[in-house]
Structures are given as structure tokens and as C-alpha cells.
LUMLUM-198641 format. One record per residue: x, y, z of N, C-alpha, C, O in turn; residue in one letter. Coordinates in nm, 2 decimals. Example, Ala and Ser with C-alpha at 12.3 -4.5 7.8 and 13.67 -1.06 7.14 Angstrom:
NODE   n_c1   n_c2   n_c3  ca_c1  ca_c2  ca_c3   c_c1   c_c2   c_c3   o_c1   o_c2   o_c3 res
NODE   1.32  -0.57   0.78   1.23  -0.45   0.78   1.32  -0.33   0.78   1.42  -0.33   0.85   a
NODE   1.28  -0.22   0.71   1.37  -0.11   0.71   1.29   0.00   0.79   1.34   0.11   0.80   s
This chain:
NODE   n_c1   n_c2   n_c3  ca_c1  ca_c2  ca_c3   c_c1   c_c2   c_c3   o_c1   o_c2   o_c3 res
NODE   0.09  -0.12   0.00   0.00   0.00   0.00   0.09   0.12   0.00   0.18   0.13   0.08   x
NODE   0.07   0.22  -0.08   0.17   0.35  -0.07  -0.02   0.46  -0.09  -0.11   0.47  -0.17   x
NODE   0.00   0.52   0.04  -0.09   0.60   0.03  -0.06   0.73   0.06   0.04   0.73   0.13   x
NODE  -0.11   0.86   0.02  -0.09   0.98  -0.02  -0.18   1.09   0.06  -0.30   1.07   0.06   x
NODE  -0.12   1.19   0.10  -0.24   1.26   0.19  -0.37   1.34   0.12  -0.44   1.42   0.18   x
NODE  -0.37   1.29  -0.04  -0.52   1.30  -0.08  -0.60   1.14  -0.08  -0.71   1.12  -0.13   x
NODE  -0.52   1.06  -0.01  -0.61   0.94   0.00  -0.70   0.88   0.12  -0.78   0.78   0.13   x
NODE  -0.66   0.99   0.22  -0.68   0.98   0.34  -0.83   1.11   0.39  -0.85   1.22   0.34   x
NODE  -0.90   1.03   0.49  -1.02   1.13   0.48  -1.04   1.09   0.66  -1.00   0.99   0.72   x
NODE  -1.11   1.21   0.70  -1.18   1.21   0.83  -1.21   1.07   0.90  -1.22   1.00   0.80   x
NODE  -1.23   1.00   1.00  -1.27   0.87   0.98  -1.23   0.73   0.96  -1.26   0.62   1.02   x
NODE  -1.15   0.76   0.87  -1.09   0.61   0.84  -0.98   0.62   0.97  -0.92   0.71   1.04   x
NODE  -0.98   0.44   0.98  -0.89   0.36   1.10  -0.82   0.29   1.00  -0.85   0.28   0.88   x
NODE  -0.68   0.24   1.09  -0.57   0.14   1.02  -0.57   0.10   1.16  -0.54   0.18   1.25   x
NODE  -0.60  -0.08   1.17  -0.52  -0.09   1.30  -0.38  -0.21   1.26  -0.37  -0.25   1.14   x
NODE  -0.31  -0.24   1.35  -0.20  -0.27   1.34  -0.19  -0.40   1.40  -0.29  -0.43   1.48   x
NODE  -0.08  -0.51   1.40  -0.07  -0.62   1.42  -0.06  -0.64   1.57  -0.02  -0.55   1.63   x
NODE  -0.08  -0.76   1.63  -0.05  -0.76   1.80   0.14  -0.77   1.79   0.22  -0.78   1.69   x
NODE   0.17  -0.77   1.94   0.28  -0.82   1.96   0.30  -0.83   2.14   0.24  -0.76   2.23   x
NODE   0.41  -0.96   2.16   0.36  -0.96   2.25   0.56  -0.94   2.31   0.66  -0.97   2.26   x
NODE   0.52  -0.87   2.42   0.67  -0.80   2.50   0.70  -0.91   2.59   0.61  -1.00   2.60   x
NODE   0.80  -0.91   2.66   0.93  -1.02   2.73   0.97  -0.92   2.85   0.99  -0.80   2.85   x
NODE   0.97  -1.00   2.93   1.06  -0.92   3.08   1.20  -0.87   2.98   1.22  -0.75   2.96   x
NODE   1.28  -0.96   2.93   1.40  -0.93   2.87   1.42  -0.76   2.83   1.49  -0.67   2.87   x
NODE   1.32  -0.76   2.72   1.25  -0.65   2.63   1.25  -0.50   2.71   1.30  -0.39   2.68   x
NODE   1.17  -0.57   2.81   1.11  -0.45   2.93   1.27  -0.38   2.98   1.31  -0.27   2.94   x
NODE   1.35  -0.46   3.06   1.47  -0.46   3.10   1.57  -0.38   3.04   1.61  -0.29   3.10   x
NODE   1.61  -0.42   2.92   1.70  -0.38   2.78   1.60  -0.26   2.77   1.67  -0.18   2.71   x
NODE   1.54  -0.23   2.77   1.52  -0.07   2.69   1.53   0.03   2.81   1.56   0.15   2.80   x
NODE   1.49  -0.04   2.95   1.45   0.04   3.07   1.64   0.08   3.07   1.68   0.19   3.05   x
NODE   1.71  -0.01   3.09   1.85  -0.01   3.13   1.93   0.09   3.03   2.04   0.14   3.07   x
NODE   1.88   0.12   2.93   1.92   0.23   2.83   1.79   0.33   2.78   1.76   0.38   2.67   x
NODE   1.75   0.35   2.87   1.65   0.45   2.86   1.61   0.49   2.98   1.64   0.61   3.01   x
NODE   1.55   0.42   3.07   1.47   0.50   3.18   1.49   0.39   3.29   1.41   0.30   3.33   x
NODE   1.65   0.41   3.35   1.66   0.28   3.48   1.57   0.32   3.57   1.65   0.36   3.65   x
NODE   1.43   0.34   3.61   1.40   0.33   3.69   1.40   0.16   3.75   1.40   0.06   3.68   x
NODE   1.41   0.15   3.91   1.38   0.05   3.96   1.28  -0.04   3.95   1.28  -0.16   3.99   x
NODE   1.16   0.02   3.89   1.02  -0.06   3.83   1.00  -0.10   3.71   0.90  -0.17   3.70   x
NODE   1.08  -0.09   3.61   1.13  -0.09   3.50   1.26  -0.21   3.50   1.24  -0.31   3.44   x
NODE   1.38  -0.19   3.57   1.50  -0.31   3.55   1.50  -0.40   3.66   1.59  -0.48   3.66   x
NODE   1.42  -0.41   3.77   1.46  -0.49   3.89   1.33  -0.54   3.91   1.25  -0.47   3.98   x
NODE   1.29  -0.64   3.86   1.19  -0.74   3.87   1.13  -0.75   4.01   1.02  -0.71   4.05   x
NODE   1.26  -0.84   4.09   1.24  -0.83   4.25   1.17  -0.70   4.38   1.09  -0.72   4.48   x
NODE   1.23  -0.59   4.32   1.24  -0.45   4.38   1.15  -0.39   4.36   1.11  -0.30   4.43   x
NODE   1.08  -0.42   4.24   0.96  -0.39   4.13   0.78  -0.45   4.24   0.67  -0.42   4.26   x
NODE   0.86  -0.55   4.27   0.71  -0.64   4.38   0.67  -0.48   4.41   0.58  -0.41   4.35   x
NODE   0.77  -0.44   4.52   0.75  -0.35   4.60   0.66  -0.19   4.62   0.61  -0.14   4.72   x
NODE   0.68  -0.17   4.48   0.64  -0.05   4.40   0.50  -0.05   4.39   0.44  -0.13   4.45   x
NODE   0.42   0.05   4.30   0.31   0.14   4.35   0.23   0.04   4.22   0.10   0.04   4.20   x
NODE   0.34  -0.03   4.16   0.27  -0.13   4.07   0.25  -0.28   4.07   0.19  -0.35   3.99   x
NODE   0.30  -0.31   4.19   0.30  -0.43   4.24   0.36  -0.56   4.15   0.33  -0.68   4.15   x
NODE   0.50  -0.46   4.05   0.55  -0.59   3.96   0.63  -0.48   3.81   0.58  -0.38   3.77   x
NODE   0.73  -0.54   3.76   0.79  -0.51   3.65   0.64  -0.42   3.56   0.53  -0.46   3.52   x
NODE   0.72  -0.32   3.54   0.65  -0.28   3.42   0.74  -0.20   3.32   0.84  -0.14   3.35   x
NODE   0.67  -0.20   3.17   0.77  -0.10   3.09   0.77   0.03   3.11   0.67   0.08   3.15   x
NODE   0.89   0.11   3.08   0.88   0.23   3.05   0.76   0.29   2.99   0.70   0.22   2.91   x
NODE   0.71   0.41   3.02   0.63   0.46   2.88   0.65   0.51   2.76   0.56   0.53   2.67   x
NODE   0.83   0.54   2.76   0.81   0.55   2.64   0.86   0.40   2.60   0.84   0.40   2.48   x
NODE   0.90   0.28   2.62   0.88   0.17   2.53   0.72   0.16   2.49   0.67   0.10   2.39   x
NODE   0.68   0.20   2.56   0.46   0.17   2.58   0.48   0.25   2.42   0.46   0.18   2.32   x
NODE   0.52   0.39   2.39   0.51   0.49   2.31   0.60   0.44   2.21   0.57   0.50   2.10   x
NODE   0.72   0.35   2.20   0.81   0.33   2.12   0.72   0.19   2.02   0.71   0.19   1.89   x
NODE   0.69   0.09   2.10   0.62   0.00   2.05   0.54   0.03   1.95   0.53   0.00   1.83   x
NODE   0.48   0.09   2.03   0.30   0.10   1.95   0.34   0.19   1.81   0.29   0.14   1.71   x
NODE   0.43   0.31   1.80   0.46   0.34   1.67   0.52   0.27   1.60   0.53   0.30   1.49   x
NODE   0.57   0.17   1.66   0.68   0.06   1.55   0.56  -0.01   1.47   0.54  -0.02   1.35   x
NODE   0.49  -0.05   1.59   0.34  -0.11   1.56   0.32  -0.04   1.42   0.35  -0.09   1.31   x
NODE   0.26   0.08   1.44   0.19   0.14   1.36   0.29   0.17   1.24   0.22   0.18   1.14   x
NODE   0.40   0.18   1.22   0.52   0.19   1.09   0.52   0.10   1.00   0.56   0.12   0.89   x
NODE   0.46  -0.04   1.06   0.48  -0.17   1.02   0.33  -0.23   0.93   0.30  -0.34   0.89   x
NODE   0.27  -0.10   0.93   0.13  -0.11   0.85   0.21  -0.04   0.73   0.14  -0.06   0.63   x
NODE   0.33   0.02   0.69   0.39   0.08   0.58   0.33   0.15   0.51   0.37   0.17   0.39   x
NODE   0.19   0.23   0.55   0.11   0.31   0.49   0.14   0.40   0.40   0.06   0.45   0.32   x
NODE   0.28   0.44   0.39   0.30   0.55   0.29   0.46   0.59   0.31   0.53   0.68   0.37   x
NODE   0.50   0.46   0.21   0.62   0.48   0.17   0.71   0.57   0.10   0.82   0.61   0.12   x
NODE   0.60   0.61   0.00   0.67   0.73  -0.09   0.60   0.87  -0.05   0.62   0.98  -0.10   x
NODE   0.50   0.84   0.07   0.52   0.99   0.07   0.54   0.99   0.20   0.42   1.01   0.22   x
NODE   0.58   0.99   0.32   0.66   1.03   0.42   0.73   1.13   0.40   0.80   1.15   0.30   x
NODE   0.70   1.24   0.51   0.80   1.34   0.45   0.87   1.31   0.66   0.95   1.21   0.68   x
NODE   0.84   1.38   0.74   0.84   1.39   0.88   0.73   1.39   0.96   0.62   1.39   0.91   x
NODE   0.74   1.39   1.08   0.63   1.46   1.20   0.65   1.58   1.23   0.76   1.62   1.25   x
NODE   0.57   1.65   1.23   0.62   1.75   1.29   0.58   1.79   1.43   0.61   1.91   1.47   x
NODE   0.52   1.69   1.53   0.52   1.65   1.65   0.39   1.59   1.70   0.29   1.58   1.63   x
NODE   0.41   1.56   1.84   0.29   1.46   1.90   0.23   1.53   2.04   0.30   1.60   2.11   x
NODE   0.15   1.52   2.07   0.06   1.54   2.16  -0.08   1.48   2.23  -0.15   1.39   2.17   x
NODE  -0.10   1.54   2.35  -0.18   1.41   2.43  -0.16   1.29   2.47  -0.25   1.20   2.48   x
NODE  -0.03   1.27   2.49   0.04   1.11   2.54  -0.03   1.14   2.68  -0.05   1.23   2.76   x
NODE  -0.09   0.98   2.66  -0.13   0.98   2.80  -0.12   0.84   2.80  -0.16   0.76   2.71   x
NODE  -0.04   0.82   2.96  -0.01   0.64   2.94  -0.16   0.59   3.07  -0.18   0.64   3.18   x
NODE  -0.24   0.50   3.01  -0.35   0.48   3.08  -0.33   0.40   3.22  -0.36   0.45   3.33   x
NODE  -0.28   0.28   3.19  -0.22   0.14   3.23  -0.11   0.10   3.19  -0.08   0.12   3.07   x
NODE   0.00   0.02   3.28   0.12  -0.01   3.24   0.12  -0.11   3.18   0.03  -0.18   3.18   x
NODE   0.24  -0.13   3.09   0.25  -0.22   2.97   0.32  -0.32   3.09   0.38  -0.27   3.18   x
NODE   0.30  -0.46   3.07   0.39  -0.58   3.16   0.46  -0.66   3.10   0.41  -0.68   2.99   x
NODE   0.58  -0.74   3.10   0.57  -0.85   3.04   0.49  -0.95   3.07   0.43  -0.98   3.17   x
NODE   0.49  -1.03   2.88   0.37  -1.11   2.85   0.26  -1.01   2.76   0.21  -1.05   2.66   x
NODE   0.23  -0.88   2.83   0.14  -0.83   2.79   0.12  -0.86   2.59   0.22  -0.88   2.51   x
NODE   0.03  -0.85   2.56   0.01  -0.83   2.37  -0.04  -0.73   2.38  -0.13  -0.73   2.47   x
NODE   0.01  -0.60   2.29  -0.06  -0.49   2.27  -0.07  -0.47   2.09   0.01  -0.50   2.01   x
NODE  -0.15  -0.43   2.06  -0.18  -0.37   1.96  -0.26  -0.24   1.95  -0.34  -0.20   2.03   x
NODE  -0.23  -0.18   1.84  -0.25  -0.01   1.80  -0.33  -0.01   1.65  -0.32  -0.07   1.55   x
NODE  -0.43   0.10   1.70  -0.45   0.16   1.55  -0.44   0.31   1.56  -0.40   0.39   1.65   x
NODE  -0.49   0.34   1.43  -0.44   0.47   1.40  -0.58   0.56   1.33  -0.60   0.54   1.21   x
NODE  -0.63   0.60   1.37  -0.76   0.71   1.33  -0.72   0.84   1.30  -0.66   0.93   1.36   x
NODE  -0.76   0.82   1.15  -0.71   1.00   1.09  -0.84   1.04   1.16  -0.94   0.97   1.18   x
NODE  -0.81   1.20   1.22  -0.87   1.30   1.27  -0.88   1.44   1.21  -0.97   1.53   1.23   x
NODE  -0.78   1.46   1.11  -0.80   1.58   1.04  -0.71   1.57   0.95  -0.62   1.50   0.99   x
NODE  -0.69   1.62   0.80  -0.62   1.62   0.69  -0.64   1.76   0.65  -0.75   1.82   0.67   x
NODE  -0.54   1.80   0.60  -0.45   1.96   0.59  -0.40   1.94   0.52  -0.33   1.85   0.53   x
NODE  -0.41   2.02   0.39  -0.30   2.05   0.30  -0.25   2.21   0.33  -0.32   2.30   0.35   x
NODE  -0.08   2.19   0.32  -0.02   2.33   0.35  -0.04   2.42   0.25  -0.04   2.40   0.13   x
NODE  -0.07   2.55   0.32  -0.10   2.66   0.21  -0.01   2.73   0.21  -0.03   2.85   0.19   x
NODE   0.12   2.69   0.21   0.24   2.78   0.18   0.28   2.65   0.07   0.30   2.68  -0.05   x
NODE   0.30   2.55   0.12   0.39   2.38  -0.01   0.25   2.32  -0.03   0.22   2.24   0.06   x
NODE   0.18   2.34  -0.10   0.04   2.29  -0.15   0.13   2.14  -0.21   0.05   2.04  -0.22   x
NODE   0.23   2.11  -0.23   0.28   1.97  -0.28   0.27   1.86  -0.18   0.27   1.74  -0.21   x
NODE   0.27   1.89  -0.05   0.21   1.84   0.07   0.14   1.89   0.17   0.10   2.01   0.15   x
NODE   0.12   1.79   0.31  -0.01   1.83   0.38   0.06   1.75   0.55   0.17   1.72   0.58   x
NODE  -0.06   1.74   0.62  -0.08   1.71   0.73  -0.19   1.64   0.80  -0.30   1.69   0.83   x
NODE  -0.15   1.53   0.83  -0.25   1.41   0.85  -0.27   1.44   0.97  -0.16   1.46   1.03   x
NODE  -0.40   1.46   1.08  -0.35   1.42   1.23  -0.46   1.31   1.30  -0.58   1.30   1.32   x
NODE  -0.35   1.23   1.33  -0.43   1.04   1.41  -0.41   1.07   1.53  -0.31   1.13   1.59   x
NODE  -0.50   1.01   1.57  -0.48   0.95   1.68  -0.46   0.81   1.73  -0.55   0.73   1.71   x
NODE  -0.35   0.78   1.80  -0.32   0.63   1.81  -0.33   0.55   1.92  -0.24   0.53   2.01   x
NODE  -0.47   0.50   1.93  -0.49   0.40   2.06  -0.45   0.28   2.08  -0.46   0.21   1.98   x
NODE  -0.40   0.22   2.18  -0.31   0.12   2.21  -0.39   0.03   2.30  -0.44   0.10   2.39   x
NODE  -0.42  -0.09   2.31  -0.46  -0.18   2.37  -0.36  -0.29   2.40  -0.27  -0.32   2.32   x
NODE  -0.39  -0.35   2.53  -0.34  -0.47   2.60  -0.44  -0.57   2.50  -0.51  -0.55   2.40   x
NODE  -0.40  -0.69   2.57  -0.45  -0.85   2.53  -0.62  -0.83   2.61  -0.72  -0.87   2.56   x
NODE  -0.61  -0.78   2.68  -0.74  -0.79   2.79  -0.87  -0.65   2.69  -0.98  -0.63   2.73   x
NODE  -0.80  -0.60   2.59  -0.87  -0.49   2.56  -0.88  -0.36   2.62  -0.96  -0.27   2.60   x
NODE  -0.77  -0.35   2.71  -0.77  -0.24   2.78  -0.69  -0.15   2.71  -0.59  -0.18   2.65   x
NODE  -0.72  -0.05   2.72  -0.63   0.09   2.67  -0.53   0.11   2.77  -0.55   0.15   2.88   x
NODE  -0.43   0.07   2.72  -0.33   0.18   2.83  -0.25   0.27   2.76  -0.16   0.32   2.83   x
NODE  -0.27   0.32   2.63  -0.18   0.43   2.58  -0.30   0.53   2.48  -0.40   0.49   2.41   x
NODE  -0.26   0.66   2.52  -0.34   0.72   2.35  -0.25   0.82   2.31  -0.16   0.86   2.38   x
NODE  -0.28   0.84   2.21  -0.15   0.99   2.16  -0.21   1.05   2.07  -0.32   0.99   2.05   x
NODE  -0.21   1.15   1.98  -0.23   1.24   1.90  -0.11   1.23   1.85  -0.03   1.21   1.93   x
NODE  -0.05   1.23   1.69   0.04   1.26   1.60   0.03   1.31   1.50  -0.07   1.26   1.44   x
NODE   0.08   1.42   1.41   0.05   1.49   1.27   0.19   1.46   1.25   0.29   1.48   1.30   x
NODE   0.15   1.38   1.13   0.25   1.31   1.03   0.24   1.41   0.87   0.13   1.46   0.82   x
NODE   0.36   1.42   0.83   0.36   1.52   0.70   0.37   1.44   0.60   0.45   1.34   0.60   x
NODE   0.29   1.49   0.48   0.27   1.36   0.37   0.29   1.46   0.25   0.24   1.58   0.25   x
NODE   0.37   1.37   0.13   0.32   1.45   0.05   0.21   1.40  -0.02   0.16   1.29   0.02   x
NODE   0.16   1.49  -0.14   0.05   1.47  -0.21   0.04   1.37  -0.36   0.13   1.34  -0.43   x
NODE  -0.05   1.35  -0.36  -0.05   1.25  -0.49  -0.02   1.33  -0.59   0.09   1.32  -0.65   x
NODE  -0.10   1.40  -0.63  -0.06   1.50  -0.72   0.07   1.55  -0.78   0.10   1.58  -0.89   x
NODE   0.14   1.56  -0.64   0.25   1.64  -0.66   0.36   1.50  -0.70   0.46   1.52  -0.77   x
NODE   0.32   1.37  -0.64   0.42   1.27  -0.71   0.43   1.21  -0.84   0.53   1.14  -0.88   x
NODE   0.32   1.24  -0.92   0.36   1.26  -1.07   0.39   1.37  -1.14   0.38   1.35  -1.26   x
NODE   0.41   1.49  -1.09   0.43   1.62  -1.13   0.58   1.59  -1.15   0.65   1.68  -1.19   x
């Protein structure tokens, strides 16, 4: 699928494949990202306000867009982000957990300065195995235009 920000309309969802995370997983990103003790120390982790290992949020945030990258929606026209908002982590991600993401366009923008592209903005909800939301976000992704790729 190579889709283009005149292909995209109000409404439409893409959701994305499961995947399921590993203590290992949790550990290796916390230990080079965010050592907190709830995050690398399993044991020490009992202890905490979560009652057990949980991921980072941004692995929760890192996943779910890998998730969502991996639908390849638009290869040739990727341009950047030009940023994200409304991260809000619901529920902690665990190992074991399976999460899967979709992606709901919310508004499409074409720039009125580079009319050759535009501005998608989704929102990306994230579910556990149990159906539970524990992540949402807002992102505006910059696309170019169909038009402008056979020009």
C-alpha cells in the first residue's frame, strides 16, 4: 500500500498487528532508557506502587509506533512529524502483555504555503490483550501529495 495525503479522509482507522513483550524486552530498553527500579529490577519492582515489572512509557510509546510503521502506509510519501501530543499512558505495559495499536485519521491539511504536501492528524490508541487501553496519543505526520508525485 503507498498511500498519499489525498487518499486519506476524516474517519478512516488502520489498525495494526499484536505483539507480545518479554521481561528481557522490558529490562534492555528500561536499562538504556529509563533505569528506573520498576522498569530493571523485577524483584524491587514487587515492591512499588505497581505491584510488579512494568515497561517504560516510552517503550509503551516506542512500540505502538513501531506497531503502527509496520502497516507501511506510505512509503513514498513520508516526509516527517512534525510532533505529537496528548500522550497519556492509561495502564502499564507488563511483560507477556500483547498490545496492539491503531491509528484514526482526525484531520487532513493540505499546506497553504507547499500545497505539494499536507498534514495528517491520528490519533493512536493502544490496547493490551485484555482490551484495555493503556496508551493514546495524537500525532501529525507530514505527507506528500499525490498529485504532486507525478508532477
Amino acid at each position: 500500500m503507498s498511500l498519499y495525503l489525498d487518499d486519506l479522509k476524516a474517519g478512516q482507522r488502520y489498525e495494526t498487528k499484536s505483539r507480545t513483550v518479554t521481561e528481557a524486552e522490558i529490562i534492555a530498553f528500561a536499562k538504556e532508557f529509563d533505569p528506573q527500579y520498576y522498569h530493571v529490577d523485577p524483584l524491587k519492582a514487587q515492591s512499588s506502587a505497581f505491584g510488579g515489572l512494568i515497561a517504560s512509557g516510552f517503550h509503551t510509546l516506542s512500540l505502538s509506533m513501531r506497531l503502527f510503521f509496520d502497516l507501511d502506509l506510505w512509503p513514498d510519501a513520508i516526509i516527517a512529524s512534525p510532533g505529537m501530543e496528548q500522550v497519556k499512558w492509561l495502564k502499564p505495559m507488563r511483560p507477556g502483555d500483547t498490545i496492539r495499536a491503531a491509528a484514526d485519521v482526525i484531520e487532513v491539511r493540505v499546506s497553504s504555503s507547499k500545497p505539494d504536501r499536507g498534514v495528517v492528524v491520528m490519533d493512536h490508541p493502544c490496547w493490551n490483550q485484555h482490551d484495555e487501553m493503556i496508551l493514546t496519543l495524537r500525532c501529525a505526520h507530514m505527507l506528500r501529495r499525490r498529485k504532486a508525485a507525478g508532477a
